[in-house]
Backbone as CSV, one residue per row, in Angstrom:
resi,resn,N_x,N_y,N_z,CA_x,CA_y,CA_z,C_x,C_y,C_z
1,UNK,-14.575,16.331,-20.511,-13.376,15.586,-20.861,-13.510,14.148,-20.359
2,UNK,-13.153,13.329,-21.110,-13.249,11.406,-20.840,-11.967,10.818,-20.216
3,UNK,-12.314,10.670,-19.293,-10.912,10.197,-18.567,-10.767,8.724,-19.022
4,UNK,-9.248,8.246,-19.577,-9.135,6.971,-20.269,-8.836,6.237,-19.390
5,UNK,-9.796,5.201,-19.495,-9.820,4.165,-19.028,-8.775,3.403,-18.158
6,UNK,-7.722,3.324,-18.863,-6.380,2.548,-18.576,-5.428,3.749,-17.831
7,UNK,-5.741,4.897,-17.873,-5.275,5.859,-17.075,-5.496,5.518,-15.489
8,UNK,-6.446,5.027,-15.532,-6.956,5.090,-14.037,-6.061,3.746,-13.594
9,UNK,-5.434,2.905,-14.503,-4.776,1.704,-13.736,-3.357,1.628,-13.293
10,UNK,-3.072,3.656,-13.834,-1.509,3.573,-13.592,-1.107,3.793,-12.007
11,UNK,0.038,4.123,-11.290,0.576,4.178,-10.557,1.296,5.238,-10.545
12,UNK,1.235,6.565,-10.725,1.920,7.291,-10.822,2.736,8.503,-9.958
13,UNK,3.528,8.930,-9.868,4.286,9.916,-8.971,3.187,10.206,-7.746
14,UNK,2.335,10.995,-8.398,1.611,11.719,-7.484,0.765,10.758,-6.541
15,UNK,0.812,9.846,-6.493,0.221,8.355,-5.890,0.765,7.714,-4.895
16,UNK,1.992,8.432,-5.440,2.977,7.867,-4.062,3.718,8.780,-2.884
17,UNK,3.839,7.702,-1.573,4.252,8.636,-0.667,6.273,8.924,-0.979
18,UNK,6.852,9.606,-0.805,8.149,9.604,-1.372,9.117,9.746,-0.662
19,UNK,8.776,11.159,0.521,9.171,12.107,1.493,8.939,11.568,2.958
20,UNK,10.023,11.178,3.811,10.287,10.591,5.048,9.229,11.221,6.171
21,UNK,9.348,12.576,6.078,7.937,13.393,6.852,6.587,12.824,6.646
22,UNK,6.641,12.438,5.507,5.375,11.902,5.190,4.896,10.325,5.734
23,UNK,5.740,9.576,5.480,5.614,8.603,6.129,5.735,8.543,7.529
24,UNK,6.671,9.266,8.392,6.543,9.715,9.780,5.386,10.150,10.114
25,UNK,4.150,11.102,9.070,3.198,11.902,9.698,2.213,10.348,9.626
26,UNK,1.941,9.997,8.503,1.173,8.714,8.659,1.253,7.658,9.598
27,UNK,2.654,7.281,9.928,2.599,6.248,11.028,2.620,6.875,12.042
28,UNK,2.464,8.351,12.729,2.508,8.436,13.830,0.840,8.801,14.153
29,UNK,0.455,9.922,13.128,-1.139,10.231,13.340,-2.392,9.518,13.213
30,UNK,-1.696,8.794,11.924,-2.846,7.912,11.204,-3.164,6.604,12.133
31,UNK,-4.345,5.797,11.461,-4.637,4.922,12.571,-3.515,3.356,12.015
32,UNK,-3.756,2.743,12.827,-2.862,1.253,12.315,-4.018,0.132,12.351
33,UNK,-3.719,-0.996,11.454,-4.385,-1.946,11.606,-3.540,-3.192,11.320
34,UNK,-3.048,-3.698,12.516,-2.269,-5.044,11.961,-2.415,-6.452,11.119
35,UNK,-1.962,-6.958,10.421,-2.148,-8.469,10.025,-1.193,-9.299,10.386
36,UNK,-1.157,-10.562,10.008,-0.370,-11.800,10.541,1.220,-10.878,9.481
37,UNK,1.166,-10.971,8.066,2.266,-10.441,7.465,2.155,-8.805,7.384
38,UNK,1.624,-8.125,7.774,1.391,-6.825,6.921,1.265,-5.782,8.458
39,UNK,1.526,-4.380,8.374,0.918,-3.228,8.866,0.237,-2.876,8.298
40,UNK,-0.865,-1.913,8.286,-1.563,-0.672,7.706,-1.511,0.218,8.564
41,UNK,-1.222,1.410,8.111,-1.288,2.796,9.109,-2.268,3.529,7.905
42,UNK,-2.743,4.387,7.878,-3.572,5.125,7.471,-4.211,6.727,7.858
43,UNK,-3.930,7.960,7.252,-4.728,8.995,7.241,-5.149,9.437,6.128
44,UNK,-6.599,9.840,6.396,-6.959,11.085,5.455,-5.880,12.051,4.892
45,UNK,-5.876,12.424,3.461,-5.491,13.243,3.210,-6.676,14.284,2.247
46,UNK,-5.897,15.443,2.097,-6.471,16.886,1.096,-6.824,16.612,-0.456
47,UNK,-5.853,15.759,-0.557,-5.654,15.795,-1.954,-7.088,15.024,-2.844
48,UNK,-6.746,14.705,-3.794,-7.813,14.245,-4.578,-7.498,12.922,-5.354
49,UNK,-6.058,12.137,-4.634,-6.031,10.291,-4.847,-5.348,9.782,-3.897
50,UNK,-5.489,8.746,-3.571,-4.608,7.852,-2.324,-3.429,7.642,-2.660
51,UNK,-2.941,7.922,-1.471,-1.370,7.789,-2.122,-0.882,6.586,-1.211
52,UNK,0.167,6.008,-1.571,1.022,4.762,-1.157,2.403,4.617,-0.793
53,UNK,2.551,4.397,0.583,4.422,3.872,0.996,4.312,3.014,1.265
54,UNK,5.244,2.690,0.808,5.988,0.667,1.526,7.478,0.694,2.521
55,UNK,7.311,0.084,3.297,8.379,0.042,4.231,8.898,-1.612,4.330
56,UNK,9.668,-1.699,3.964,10.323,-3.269,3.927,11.833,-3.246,4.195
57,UNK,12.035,-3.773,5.797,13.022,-3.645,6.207,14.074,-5.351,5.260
58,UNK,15.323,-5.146,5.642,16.343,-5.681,5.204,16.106,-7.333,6.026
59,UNK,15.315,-7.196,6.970,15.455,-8.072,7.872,14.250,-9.012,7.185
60,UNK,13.448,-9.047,6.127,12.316,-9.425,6.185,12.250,-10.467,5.097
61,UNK,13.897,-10.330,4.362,14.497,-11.762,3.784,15.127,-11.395,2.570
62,UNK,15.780,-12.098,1.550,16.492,-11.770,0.157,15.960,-10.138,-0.768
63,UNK,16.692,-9.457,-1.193,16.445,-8.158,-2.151,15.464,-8.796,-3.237
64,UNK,15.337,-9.700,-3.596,14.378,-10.728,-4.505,13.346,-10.876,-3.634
65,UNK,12.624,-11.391,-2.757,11.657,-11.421,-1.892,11.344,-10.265,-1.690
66,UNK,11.674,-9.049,-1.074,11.430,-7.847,-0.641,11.120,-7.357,-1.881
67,UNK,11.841,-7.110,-2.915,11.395,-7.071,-4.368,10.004,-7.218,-4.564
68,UNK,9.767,-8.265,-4.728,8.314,-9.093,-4.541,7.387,-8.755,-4.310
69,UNK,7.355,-8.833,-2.779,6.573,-8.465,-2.131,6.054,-6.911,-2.073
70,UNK,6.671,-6.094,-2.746,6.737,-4.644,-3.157,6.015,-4.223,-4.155
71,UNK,6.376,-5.405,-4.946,5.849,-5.277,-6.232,3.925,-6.103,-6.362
72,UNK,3.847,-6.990,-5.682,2.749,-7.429,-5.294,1.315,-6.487,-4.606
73,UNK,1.931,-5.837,-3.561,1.232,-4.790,-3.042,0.919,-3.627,-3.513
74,UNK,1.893,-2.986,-4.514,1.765,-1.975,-5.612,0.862,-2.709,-6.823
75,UNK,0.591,-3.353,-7.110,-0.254,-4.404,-7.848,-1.345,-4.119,-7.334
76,UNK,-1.629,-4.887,-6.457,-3.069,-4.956,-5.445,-3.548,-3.230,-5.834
77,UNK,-2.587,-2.184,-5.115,-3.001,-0.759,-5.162,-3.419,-0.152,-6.461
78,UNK,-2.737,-0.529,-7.877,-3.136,0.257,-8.218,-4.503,-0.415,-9.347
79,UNK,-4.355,-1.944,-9.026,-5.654,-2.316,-9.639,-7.032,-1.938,-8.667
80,UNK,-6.649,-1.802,-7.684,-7.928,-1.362,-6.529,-8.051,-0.262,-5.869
81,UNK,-7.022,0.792,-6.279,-7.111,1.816,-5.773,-8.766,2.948,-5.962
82,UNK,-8.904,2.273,-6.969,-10.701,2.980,-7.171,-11.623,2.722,-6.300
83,UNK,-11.441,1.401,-5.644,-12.771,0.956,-4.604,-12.967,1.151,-3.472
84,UNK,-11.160,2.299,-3.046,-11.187,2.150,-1.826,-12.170,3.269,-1.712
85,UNK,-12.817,3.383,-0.128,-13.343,4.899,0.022,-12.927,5.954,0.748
86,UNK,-13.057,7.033,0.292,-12.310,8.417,0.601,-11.021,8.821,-0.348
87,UNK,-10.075,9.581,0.462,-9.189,9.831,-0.164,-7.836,9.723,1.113
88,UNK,-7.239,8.874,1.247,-6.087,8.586,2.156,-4.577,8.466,1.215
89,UNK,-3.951,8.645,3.028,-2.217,8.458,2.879,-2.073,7.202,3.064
90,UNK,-1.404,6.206,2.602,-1.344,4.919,2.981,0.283,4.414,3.514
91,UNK,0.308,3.941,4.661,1.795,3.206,4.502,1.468,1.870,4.766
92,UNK,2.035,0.697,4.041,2.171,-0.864,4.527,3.289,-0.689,5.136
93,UNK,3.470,-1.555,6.301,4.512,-2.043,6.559,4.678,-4.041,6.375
94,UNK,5.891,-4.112,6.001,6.120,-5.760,5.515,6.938,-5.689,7.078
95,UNK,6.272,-7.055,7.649,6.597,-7.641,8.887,7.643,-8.644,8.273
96,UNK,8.835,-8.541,9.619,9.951,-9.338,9.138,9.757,-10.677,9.516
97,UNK,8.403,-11.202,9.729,8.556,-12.779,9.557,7.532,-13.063,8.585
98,UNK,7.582,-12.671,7.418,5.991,-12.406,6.380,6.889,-13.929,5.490
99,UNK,5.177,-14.560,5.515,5.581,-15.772,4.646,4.484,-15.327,3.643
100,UNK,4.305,-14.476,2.789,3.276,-14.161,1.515,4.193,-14.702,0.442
101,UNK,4.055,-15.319,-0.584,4.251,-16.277,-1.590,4.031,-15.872,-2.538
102,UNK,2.578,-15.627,-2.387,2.113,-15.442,-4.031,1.219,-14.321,-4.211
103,UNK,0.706,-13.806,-5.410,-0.158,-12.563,-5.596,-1.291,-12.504,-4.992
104,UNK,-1.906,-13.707,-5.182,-3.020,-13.730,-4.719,-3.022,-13.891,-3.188
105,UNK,-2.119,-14.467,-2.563,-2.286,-14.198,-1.109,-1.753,-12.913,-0.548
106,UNK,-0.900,-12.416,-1.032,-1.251,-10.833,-0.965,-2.126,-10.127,-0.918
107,UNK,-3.068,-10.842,-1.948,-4.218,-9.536,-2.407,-4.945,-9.868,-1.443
108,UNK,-5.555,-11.027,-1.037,-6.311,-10.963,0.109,-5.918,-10.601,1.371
109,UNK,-4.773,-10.632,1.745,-4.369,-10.078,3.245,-4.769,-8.509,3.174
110,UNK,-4.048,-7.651,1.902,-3.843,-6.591,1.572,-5.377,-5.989,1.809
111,UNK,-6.551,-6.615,0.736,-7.889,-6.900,0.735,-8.188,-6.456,2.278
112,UNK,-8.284,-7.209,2.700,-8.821,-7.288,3.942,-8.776,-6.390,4.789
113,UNK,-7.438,-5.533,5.152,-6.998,-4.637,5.936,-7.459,-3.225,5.358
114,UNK,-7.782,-3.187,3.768,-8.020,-2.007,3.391,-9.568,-2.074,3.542
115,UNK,-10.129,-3.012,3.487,-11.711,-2.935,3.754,-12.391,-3.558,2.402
116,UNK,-11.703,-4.437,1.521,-12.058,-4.432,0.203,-12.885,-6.226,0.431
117,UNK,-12.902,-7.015,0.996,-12.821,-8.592,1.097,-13.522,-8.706,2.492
């Protein structure tokens, strides 16, 4: 069977983290790696694709910004979710003094912390 192409660029349910346990088990077990704007926490998981939470507190500026910045990082993930290696739980956390702007400076912070740059 041929897996389509553009399949692989979606974002879908099973991709994501959803369930509060889950994000509790990741930020407490998994490892962390900080940036100037960003968290990464990170574990292995069973399954067979990386999955993704975002945590963006209220404090971290306008529902439009947080918006954004949500939407930027889900970007980054699911155009690069192929390169990462293994198979992990992922949570970002958005730091409440994050000055990220634009896509592309996202992608490289994002880049960087996942091991991609």
């Amino acid at each position: 069977m041929m897996v389509d192409k553009r399949e692989s660029f979606k974002f879908p349910k099973r991709e994501r983290l959803i369930h509060p346990q889950e994000f509790r088990s990741v930020m407490k077990f998994g490892k962390k790696i900080p940036s100037r704007n960003l968290i990464l926490f990170f574990k292995e998981n069973r399954s067979q694709v990386h999955r993704l939470g975002l945590v963006v507190s209220k404090e971290v500026g306008s529902a439009a910004y947080r918006n954004r910045i949500k939407r930027f990082v889900r970007e980054f993930f699911r155009r690069h979710k192929n390169e990462i290696q293994g198979t992990l739980d992922m949570v970002i956390l958005i730091r409440k003094n994050c000055t990220l702007q634009s896509y592309q400076e996202t992608k490289e912070e994002v880049g960087r912390l996942v091991g991609l740059v």
